[in-house]
GUMI-354309 format. One record per residue: residue in one letter; x, y, z of N, C-alpha, C, O, CB in turn. Coordinates in pm, whole numbers, plus 50000, padded with zeros to 5 digits. Glycine has a CB too. Layout:
residues N
AXYZXYZXYZXYZXYZ
...
This chain:
residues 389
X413988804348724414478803548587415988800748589416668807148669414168816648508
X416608791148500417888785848531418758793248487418078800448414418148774048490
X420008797648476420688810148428420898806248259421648814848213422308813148521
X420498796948157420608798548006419648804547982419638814147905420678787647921
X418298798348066417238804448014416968819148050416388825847965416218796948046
X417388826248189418008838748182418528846048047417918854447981419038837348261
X419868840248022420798846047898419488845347786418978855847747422458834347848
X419158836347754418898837847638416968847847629416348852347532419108820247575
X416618847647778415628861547762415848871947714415158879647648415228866747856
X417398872447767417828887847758417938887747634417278896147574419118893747831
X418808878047553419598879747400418108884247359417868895947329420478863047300
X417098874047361415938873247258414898887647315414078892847238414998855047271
X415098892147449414428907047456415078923047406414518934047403414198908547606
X416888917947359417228929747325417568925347181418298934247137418318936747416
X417408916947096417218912946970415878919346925415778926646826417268897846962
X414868915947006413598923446960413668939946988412888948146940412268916947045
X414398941947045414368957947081415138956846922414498959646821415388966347260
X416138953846919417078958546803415758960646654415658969746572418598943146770
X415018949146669414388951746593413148960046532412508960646427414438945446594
X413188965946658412228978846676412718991746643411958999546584411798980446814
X414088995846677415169000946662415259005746551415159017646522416018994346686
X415538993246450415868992746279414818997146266414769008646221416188979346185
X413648990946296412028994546250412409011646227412629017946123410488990446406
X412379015046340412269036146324413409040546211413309047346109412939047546519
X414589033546276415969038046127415619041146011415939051245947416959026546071
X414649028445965414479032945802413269040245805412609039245702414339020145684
X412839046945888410889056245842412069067945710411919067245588409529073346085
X412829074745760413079087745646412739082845512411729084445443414739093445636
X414219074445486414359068245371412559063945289412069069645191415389054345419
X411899052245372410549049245324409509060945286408509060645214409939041345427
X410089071245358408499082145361409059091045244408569101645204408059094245544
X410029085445203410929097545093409719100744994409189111745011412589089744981
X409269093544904408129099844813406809106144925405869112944882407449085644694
X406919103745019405529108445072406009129645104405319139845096405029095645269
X407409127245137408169140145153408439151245113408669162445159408869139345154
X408359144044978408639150644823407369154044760407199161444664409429139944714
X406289146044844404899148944754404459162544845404119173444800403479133444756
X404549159144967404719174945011404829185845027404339194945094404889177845025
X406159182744898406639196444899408499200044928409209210144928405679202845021
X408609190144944410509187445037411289184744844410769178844749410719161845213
X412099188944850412759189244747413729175644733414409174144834413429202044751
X413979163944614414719153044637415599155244735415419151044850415329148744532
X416779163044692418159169644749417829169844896418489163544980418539186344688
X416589178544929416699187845116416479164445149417339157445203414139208245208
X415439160545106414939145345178415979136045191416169128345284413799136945093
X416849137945059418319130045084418959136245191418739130345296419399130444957
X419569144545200420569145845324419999150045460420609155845549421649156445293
X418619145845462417719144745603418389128545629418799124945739415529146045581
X418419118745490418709109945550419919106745562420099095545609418169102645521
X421149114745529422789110745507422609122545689423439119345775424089119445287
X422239126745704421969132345860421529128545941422119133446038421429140245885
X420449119345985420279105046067421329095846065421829089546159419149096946018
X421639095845926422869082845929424039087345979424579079446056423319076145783
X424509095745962425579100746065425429104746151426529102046201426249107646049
X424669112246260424799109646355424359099746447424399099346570424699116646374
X423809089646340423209072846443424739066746428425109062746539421539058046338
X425479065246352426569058346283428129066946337428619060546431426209059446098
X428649074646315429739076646311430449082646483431569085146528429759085746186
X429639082846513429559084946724429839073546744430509074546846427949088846832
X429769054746701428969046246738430589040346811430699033346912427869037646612
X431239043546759433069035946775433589043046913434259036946996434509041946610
X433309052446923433529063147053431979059447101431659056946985433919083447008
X431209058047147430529050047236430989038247292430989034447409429549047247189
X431359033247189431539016647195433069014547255433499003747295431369008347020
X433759025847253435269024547319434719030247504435449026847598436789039047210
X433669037047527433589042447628432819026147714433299018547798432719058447607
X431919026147666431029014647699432309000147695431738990447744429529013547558
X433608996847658433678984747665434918989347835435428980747906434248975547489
X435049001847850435329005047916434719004948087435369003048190435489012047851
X433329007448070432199008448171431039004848084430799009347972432029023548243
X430108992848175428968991248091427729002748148427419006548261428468974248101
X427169006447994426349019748029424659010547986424159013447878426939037647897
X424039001748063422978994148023421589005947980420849004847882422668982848157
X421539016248078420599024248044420569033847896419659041547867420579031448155
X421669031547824421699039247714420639028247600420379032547487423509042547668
X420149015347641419529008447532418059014947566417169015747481419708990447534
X417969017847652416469019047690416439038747677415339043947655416079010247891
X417179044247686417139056447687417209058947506416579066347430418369062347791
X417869052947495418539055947324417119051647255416589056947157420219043247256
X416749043147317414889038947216414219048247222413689052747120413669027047272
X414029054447358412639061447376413009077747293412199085447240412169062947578
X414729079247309414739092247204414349091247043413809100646986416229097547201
X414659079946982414979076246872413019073546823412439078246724416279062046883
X412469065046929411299072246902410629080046908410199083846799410829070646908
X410199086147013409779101847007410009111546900409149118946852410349108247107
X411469110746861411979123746728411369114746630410149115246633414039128446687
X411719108746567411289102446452409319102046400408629103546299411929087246487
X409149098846558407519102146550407379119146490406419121546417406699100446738
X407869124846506407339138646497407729140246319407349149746252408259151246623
X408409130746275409059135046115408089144546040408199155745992409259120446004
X406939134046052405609136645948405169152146004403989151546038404079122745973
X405549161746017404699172846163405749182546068405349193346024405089169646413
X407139177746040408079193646019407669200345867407359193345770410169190246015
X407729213645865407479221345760408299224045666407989223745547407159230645792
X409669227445719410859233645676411859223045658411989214745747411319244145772
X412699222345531413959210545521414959217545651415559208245706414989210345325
X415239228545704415749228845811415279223045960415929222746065415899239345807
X413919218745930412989212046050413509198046058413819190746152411229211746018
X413499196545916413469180645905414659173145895414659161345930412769176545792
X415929180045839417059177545844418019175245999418719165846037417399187245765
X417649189046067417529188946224417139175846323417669169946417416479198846252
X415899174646245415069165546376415869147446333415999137246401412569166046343
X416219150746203416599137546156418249135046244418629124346291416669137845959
X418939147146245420479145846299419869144946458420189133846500421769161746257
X419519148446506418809150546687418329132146702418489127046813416709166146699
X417809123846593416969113546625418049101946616418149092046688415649112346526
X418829105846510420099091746532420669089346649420829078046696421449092846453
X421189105346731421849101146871421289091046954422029086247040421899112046959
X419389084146940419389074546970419869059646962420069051047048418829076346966
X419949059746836420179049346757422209046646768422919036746755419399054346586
X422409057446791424039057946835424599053147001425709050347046424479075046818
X423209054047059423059056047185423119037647181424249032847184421589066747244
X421909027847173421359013947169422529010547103423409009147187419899010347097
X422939008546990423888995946941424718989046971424808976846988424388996646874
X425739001646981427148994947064426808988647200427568979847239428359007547103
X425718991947281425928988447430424948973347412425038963547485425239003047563
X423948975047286423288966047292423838954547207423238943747206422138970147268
X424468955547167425728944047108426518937747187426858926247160426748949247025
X426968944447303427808943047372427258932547497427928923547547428268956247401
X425918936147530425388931447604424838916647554425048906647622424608940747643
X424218916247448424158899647381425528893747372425678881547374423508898747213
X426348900447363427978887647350427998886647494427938874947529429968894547273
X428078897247619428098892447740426978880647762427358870747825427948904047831
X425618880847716424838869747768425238855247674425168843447708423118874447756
X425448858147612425988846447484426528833947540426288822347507427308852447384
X427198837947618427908825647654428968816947547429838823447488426788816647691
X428858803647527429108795047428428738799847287429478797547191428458783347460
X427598806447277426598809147196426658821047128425688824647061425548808447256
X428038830147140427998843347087427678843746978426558846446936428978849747091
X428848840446903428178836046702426988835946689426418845846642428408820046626
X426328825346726425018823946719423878834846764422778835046710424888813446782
X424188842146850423348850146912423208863546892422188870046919423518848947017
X424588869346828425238876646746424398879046582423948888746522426648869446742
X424498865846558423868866746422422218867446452421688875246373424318852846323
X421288861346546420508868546571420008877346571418998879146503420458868546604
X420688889246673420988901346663420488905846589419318909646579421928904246653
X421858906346483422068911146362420858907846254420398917046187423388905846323
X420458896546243419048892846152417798902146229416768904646166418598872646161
X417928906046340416448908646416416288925446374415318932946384416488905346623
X417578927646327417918943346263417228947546145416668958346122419408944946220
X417388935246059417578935945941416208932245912415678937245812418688928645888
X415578924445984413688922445981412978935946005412098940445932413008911246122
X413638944146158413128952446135413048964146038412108972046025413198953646204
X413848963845991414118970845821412908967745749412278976945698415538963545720
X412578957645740411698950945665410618951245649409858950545552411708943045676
X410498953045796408958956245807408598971545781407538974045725408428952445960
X409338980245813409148991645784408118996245662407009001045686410328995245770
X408478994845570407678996145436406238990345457405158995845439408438987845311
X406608974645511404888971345515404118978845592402918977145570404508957845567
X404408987945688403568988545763403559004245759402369007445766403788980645885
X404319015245751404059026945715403749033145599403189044045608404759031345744
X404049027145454403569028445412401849028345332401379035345242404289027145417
X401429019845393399909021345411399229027045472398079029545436399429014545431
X399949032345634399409036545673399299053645670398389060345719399559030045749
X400459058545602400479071545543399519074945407398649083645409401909073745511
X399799067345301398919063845231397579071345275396999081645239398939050045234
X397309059445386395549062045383395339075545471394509083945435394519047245469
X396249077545606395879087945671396759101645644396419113145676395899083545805
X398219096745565398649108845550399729112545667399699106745776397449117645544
X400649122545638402129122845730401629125945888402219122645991403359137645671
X400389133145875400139134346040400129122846139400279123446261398819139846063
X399909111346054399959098246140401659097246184401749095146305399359082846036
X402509097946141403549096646259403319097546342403629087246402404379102046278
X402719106946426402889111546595402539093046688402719088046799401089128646649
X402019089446567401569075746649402219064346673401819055446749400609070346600
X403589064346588404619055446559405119056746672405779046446687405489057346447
X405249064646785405749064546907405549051547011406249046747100405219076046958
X403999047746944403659039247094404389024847094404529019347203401799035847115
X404879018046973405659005447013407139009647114407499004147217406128997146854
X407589017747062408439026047125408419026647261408939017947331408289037347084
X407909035147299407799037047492407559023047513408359019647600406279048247579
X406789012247475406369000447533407438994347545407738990047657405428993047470
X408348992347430410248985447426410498995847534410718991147646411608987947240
X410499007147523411489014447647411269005147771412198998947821410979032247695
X409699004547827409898999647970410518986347958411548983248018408538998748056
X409878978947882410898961747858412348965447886413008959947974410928953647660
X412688972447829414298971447781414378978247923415148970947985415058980747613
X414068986147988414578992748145414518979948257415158980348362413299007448210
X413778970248225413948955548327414528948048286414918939448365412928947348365
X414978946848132415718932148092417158942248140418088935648187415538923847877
X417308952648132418658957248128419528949148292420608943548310418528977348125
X418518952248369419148948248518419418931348510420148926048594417868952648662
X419028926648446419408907548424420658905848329421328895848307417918897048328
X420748916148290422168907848194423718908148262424358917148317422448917448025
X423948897048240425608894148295426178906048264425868914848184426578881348218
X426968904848332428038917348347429158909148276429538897548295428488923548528
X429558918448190431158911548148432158916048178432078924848263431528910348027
X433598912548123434848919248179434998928848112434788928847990436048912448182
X435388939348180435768955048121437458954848023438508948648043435968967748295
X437068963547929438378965147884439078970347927438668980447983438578968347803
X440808967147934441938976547963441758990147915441518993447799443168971747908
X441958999748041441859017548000442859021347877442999033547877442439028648147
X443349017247807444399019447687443469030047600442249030947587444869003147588
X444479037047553444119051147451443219046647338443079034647316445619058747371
X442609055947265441369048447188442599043347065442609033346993439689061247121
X443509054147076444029048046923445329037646943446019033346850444619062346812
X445429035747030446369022747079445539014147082445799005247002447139022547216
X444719012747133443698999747065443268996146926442858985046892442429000947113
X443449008946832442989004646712444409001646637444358995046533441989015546640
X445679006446685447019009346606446878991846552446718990946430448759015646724
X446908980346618446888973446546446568965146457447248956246406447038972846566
X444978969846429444068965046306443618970446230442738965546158443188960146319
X444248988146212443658997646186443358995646000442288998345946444529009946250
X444448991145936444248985645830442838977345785441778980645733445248978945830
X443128971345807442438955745777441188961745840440198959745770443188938845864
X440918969245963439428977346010438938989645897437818994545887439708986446183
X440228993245810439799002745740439129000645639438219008145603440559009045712
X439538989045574438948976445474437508975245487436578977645410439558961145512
X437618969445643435868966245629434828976145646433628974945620435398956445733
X435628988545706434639001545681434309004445563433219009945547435099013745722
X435049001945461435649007145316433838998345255432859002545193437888997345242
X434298983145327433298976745223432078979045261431318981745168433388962245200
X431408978945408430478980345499429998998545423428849000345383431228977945687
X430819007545417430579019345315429389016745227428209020045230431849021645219
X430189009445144429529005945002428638995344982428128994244871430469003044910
X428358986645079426968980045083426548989645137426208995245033426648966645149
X426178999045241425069011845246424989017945150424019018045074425219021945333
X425639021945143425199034145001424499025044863423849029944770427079043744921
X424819012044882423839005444782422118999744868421098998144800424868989944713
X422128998644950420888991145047419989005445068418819006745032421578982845234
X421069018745154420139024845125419739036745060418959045345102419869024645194
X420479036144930420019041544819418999033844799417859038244817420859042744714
X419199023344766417809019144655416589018544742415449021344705417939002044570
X416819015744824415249018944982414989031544942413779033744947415719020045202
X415539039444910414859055544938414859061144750414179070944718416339069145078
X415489055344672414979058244565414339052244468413849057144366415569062044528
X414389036044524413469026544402412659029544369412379031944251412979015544410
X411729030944500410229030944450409949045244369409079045944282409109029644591
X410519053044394410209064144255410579059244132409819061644038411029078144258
X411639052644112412149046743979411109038443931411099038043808413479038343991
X410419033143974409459018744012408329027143956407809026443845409249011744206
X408079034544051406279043744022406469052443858405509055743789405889061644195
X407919054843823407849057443691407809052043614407829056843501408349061843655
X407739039643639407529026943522405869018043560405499006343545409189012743548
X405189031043617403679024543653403319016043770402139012743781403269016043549
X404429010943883404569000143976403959011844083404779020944090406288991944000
X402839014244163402279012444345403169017544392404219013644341402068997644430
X403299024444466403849029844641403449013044720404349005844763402409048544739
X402419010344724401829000544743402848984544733403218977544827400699002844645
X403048983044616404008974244505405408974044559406178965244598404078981444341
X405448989744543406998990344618407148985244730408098977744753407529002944646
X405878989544857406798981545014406448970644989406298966945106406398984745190
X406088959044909406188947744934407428945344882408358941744955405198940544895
X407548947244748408898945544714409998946544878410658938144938409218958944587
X409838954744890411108961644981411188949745082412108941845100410738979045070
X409768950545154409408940545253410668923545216411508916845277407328937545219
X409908924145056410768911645034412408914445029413208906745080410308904844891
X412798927044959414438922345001415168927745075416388928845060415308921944913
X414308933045193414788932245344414668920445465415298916845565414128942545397
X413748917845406413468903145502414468893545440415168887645522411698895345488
X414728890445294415798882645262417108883445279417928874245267415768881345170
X417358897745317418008899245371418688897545501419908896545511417838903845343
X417618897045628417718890745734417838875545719418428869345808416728894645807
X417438870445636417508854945623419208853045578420098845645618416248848445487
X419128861345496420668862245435421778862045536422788855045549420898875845354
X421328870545594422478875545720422828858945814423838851945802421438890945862
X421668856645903422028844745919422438833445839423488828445880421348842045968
X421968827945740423128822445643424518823245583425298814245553422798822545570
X424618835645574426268840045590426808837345703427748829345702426588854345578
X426328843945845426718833545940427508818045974428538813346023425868832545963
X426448814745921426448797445903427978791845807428968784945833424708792145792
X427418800145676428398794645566430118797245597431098791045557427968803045417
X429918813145718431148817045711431978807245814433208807445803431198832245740
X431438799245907431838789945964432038782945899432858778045976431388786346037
X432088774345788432448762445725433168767545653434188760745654431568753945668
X433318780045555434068780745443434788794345457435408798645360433218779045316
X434718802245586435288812245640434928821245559434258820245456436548811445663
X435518832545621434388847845652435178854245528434368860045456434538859845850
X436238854945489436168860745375435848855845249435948861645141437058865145365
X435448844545273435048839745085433548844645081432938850544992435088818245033
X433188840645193431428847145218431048861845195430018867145152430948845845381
X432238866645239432438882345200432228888045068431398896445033433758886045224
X433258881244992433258883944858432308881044774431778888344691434138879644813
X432038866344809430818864444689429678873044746429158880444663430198846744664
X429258873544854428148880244880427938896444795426858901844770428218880945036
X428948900344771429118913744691428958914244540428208921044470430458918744713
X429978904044507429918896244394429108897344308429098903044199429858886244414
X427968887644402426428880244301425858893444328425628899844225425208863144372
X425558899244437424478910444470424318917544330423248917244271424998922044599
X425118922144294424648933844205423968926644033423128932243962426298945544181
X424628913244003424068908543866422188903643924421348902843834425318891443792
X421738900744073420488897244085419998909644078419278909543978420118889444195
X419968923244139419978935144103419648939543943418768947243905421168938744146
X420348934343886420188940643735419498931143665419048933343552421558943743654
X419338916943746417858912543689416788915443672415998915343577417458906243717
X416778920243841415758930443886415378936343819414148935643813415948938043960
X415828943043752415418956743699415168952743520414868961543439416868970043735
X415338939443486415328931143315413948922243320413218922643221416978917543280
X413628915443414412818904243447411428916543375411308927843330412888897143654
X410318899143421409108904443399408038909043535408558920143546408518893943312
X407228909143618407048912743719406878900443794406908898843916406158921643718
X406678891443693406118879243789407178871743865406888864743962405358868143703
X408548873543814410048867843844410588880343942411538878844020411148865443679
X409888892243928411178901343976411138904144211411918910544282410778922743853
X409778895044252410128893944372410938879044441411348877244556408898897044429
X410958868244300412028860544327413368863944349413968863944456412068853444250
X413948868244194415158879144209415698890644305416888891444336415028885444119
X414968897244338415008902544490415098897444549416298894944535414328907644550
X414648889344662414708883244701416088876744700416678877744808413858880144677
X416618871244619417898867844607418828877244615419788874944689418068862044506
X418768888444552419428900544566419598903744711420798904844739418718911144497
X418848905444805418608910544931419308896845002420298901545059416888914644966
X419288889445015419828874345052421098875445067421788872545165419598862844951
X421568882044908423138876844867423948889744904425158887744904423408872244681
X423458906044943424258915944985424088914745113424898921445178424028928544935
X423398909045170423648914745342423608901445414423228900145531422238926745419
X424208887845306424968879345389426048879345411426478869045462424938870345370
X426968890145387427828895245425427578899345559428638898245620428138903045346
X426578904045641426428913445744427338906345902427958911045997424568915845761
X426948893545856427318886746023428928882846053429598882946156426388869846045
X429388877645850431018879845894431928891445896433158891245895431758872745819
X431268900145899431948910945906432028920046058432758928646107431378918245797
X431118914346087430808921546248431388912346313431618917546422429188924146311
X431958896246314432278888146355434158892746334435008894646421431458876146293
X434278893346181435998898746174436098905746238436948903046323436698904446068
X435288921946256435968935346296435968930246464436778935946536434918952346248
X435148920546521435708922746656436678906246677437108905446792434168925946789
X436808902246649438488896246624439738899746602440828896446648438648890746545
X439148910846482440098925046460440818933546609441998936646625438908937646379
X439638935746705439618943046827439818930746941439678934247058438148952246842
X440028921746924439288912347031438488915347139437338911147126440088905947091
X438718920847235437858920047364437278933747344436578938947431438718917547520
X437568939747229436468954447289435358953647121435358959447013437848977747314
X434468941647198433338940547126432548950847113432108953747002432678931847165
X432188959047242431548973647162432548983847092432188992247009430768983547276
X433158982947113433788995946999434118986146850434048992346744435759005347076
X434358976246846434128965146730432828965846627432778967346505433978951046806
X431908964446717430558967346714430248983546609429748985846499430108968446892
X430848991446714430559007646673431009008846537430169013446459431419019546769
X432099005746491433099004346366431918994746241431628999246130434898992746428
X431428981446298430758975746192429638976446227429118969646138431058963846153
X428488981046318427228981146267427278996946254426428999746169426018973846361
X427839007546294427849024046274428449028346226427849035346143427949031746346
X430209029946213430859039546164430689034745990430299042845905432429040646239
X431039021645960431209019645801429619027345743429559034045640431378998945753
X428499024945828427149025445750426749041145770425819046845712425869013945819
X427889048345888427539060345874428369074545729427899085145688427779063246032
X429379068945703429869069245577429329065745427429749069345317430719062945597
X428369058445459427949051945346426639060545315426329064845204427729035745369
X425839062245455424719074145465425309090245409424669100045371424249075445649
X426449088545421426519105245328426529103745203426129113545139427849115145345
X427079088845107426749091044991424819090444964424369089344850427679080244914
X424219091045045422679093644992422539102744937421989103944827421689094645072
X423119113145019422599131044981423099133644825422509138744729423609145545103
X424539127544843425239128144706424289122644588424019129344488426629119144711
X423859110944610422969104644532421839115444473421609118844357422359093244617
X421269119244591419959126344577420519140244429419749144044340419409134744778
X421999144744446422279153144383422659147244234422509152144122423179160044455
X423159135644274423079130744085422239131544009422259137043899423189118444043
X420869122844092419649121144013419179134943976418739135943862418539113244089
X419179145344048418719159443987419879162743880419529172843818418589172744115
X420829159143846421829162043756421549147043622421279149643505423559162643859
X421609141343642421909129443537420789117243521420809107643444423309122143586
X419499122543652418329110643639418429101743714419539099843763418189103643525
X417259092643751417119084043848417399075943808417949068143886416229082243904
X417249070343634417669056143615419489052543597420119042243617416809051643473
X419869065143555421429067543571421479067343752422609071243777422019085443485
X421109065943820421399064843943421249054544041421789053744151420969072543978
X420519047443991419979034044040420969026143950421469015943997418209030744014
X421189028843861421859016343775423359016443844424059006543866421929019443579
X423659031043873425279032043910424819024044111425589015544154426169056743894
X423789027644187423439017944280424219004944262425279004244324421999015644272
X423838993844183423498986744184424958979644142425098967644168422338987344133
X425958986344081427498979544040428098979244162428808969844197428538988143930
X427798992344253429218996344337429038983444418430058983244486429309013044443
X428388973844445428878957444536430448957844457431478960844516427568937344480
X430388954844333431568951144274433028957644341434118952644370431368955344129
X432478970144350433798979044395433818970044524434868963544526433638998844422
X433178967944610433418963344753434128950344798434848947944895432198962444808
X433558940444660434158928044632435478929644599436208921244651433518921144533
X436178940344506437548942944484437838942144613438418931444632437998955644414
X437678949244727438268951344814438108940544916438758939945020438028962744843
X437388934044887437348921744969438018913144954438088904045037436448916344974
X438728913444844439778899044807441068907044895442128901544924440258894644582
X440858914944914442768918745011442438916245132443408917245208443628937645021
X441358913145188441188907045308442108898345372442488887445330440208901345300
X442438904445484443638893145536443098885745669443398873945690445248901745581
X442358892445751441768883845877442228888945947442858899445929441918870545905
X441978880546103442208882346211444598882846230445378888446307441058868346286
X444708875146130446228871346201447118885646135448268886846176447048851946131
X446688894846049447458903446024447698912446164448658920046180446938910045906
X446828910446245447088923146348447368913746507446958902346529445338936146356
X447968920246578448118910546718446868919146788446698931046760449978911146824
X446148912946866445098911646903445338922947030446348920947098444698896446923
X444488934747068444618940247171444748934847307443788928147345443858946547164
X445928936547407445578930047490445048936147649445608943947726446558922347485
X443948929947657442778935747788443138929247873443478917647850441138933947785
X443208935648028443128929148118441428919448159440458926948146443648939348207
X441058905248202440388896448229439948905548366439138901048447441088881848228
C-alpha cells in the first residue's frame, strides 16, 4: 500500500471512530424524555448532561497541550472503549446521583479521543489537512445524527434496559482504532513552553471563539434534549422527533463541510457570521411552518449553525499554530464544554418560565454569537507561537 493510501486509511479509520464517538456523546441528551418518563426529574436529566459535557470538554485544552507535547496514540482507542462501556450502563442507574456520576466518569472518554484524534488526522493529512480536517469534523457531526435514529426506537420498543447493548459497536472501534493507531505518521512535537505562554498570544481572539463555540452549544444542544418534549406537546412522536433530529444533524454535517469550502473562497470570518446569523430566523420557521415544510427548514437550520464548525477549528489552530491538539482541545472541547453547563441552567428555566419560553430564548442566542463574530480579527492579531520543527 503506497504511503497516501496509508494516510488516508488512517484519516478515514479515525474519522469513523470520531463518528462513533459523537454517536455515544449525544445518547443522554436523546434518552432525556425516556429519563424523565422514568422517573428522573427535568432539572437532575439536565445537568447529567451539562456533566458529560464538562468533563468530555473542558480537560480537552490540557490534554491537547500535553499530547502536542508527546503523542499519546493509545488514548483514541482507550478513550472509546471507556466512553462506551459507561454510557452503555446509562439506561441501568436508579438514582440522579447514579446518573449524574456515571455521566461525569463517561466524558473522560470522550476528553481522552479528540484532541489526540485531531491531532493525528492533521499529522496524516499531508497537503490535505483542510480537507481532512473537515472530514473529521463532518464524521462527528453524522454521528450526532444518527443517534436519534437509532436509539430511539430501539428504547421505545425494548425500553432503557437495552443500553447495556450499545456497547458492542464500541469494543469493535476499540480493536480497529488499537491497529490503525500504530500506522499513523508521527509528527513534529511542540516546543516544551508553559501552557500559558503559548496561549499569551491569541488569548483574546481564542477567547472570542470560545465565547461563540459557547453559544452555538447551548443552542444545538438544548434543542436536542428539549425539542422533542416541546414537539410531543404539540401532538408530534418521540418517533417524529428523531427523524426530525436525524435531519438537522445530518445537515448539519453537510453544513460543516460546506463552510469549509465557502470559508476558503470568502474566508472564515464572513462564514462565521452569517452562519449564526441565518441559523436562528430558519429556527423560528421551524417552529411557524406547517409540518410538511418544517423538515425542509431544519434542515436548513442545521446546515446554516454548524457551518460554522470547520472555520473555526481551522482559526483557533492558526490562532496556536503548531499546537494543533491543544487548538483542537479549545475548539472541539473547551468552548462546547461551557456551553454544556448552560443545559442544566436551561433545564431550570423551563421548570420556572416553560418550555416554550425556553426553546424560543434557544433559538435567538446564534444572534448573540454573530455580535461577536463581527470583532473577529484572525490569525494576524496574534504572532504565531513559535515551536521548534
Amino acid at each position: 500500500m503506497s504511503a497516501t493510501a496509508t494516510r488516508k486509511d488512517v484519516v478515514y479509520s479515525i474519522s469513523f471512530a470520531h463518528m462513533l464517538n459523537d454517536w455515544y456523546m449525544n445518547i443522554i441528551p436523546i434518552l432525556t424524555p425516556f429519563l424523565i418518563a422514568a422517573g428522573f426529574g427535568i432539572g437532575e436529566v439536565s445537568f447529567a448532561i451539562s456533566a458529560f459535557t464538562v468533563t468530555s470538554s473542558l480537560s480537552q485544552p490540557l490534554i491537547g497541550y500535553l499530547v502536542d507535547r508527546k503523542n499519546q496514540s493509545w488514548m483514541i482507542y482507550v478513550g472509546t472503549a471507556w466512553l462506551a462501556v459507561l454510557l452503555s450502563c446509562i439506561g441501568l442507574t436508579h438514582s440522579a446521583a447514579m446518573l449524574i456520576g456515571l455521566a461525569a466518569l463517561a466524558g473522560i472518554g470522550a476528553a481522552a479521543f479528540h484532541p489526540q484524534a485531531s491531532a493525528m488526522v492533521s499529522a496524516a493529512g499531508g497537503q490535505k489537512k483542510g480537507l481532512y480536517q473537515a472530514v473529521f469534523g463532518a464524521s462527528g457531526n453524522l454521528g450526532w445524527a444518527l443517534t436519534p435514529l437509532f436509539v430511539i426506537p430501539l428504547v421505545e420498543r425494548y425500553g432503557l434496559s437495552v443500553t447495556p447493548y450499545f456497547v458492542l459497536p464500541g469494543l469493535i472501534v476499540t480493536v480497529l482504532l488499537a491497529f490503525k493507531a500504530q500506522k499513523t505518521p508521527q509528527r513534529p512535537q511542540a516546543q516544551a513552553v508553559p501552557l500559558f505562554a503559548a496561549l499569551r498570544p491569541a488569548w483574546k481572539e481564542l477567547g472570542k471563539l470560545v465565547l461563540i463555540i459557547a453559544i452555538r452549544t447551548l443552542t444545538y444542544s438544548g434543542l436536542v434534549a428539549f425539542l422533542p418534549l416541546y414537539l410531543q406537546q404539540q401532538g408530534v412522536s418521540l418517533a417524529a422527533s428523531a427523524h426530525l433530529l436525524f435531519i438537522l444533524l445530518c445537515a448539519g454535517a453537510v453544513g460543516g463541510i460546506a463552510g469549509g469550502y465557502l470559508s476558503d473562497r470568502f474566508g472564515k470570518n464572513i462564514v462565521i457570521f452569517f452562519s449564526l446569523a441565518l441559523s436562528p430566523l430558519f429556527f423560528y420557521l421551524f417552529l411557524h411552518v406547517g409540518a410538511g415544510l418544517r423538515p425542509v427548514v431544519f434542515a436548513l437550520a442545521g446546515a446554516t449553525l454548524l457551518s460554522s464548525f470547520s472555520p473555526i477549528v481551522v482559526l483557533a489552530q492558526e490562532l496556536l499554530y503548531r499546537q494543533a491538539a491543544m487548538a483542537s482541545g479549545f475548539s472541539l472541547g473547551f468552548g462546547i464544554g461551557i456551553g454544556g453547563l448552560g443545559v442544566g441552567l436551561v433545564g431550570l428555566l423551563i421548570q420556572q418560565a416553560g418550555l416554550a419560553f425556553a426553546i424560543n430564548m434557544l433559538i435567538c442566542l446564534p444572534f448573540a454569537a454573530a455580535a461577536v463574530a463581527l470583532t473577529l480579527k484572525g490569525r494576524n492579531t496574534a504572532e504565531p507561537v513559535v515551536v521548534a520543527p
